[in-house]
C-alpha positions in Angstrom: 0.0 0.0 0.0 2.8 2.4 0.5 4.1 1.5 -2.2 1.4 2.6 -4.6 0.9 5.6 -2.1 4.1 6.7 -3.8 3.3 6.2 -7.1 0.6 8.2 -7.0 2.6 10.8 -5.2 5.3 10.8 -7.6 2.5 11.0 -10.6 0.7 14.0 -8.9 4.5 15.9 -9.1 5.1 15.1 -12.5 1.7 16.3 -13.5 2.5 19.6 -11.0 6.4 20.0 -13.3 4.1 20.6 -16.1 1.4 22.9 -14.6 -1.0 20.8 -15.0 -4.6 21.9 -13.3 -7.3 20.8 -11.2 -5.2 17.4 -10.0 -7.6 14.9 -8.1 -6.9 11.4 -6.4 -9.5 9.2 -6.7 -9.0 6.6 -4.0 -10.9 3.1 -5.2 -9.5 0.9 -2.7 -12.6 0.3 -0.8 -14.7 -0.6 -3.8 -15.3 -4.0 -4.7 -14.1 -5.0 -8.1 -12.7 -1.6 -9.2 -10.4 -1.7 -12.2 -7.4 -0.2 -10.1 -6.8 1.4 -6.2 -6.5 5.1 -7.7 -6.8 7.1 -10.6 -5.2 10.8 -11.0 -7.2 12.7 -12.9 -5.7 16.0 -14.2 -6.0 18.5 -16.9 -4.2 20.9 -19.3 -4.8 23.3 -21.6 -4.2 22.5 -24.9 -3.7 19.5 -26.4 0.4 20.0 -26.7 0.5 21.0 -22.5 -1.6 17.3 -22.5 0.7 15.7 -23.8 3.8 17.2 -22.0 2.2 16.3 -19.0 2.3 12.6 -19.8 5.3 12.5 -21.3 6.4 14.2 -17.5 5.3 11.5 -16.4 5.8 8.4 -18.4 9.6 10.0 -17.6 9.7 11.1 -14.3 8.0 7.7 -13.3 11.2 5.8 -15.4 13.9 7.5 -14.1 12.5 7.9 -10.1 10.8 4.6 -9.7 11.9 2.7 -12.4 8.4 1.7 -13.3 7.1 1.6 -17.1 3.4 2.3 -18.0 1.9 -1.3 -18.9 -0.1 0.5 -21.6 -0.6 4.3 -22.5 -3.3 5.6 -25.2 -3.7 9.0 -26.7 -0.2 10.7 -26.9 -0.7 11.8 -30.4 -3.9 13.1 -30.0 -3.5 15.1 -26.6 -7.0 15.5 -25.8 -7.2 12.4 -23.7 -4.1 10.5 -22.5 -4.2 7.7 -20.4 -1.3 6.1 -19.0 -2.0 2.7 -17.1 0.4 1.1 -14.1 -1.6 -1.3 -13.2 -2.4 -0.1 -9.4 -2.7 3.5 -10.2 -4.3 4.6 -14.2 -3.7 8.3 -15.0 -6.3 10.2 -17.4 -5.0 13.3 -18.3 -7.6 15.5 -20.5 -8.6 18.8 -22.4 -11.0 20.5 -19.8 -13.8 19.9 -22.1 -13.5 16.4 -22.7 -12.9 16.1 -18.5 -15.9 17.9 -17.9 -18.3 15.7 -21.0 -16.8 12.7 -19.4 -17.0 13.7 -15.9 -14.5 10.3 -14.4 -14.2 11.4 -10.7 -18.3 11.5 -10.5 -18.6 8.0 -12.4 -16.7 6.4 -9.0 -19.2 8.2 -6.8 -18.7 6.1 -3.9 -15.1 6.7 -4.1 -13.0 8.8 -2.0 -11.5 12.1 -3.7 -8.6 14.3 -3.1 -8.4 17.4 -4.7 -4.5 18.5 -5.2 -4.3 22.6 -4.8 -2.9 24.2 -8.2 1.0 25.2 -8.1 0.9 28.6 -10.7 
């Protein structure tokens, strides 16, 4: 558990390096059959800060931890990224998209952290 306590705490800096905004933890770890313990949801402006942000971390989560994402989907694009390590899956969006698909109030019975904003 502390170990995936620091993942997520490594991801949520990475995601900070790049400015991203409005960083949330959602904590699954009490739900029964959830894909993964936590999410970190997070968003930036366009879709080339979207993709810098992943990219942050993909790197910052090589070099610190020396973990590898098992999967990651939507680099190119940079509207949507996700970026999956197995205990923890990062979504990092276009505010837009974040707000049409609305993740941290699909997991309503979830617990959620919201990260203050480093400007």
């Amino acid at each position: 558990m502390k170990e995936v306590k620091s993942l997520v705490n490594n991801i949520v800096a990475a995601c900070q390096e790049k400015k991203a905004k409005n960083i949330v933890i959602v904590d699954m770890t009490e739900l029964p059959g959830s894909i993964c313990q936590y999410f970190v949801i997070c968003d930036g402006n366009t879709p080339t800060q979207v993709s810098a942000i992943a990219e942050e971390v993909i790197d910052s989560l090589k070099k610190k931890k020396k973990e590898r994402p098992i999967s990651s989907d939507g680099l190119r694009e940079g509207r949507w990224v996700g970026i999956d390590y197995g205990t923890v899956i990062v979504h990092i969006f276009l505010p837009e998209l974040r707000e049409f698909y609305d993740l941290e109030h699909l997991w309503a019975d979830a617990g959620i952290e919201s990260i203050p904003d480093i400007d």
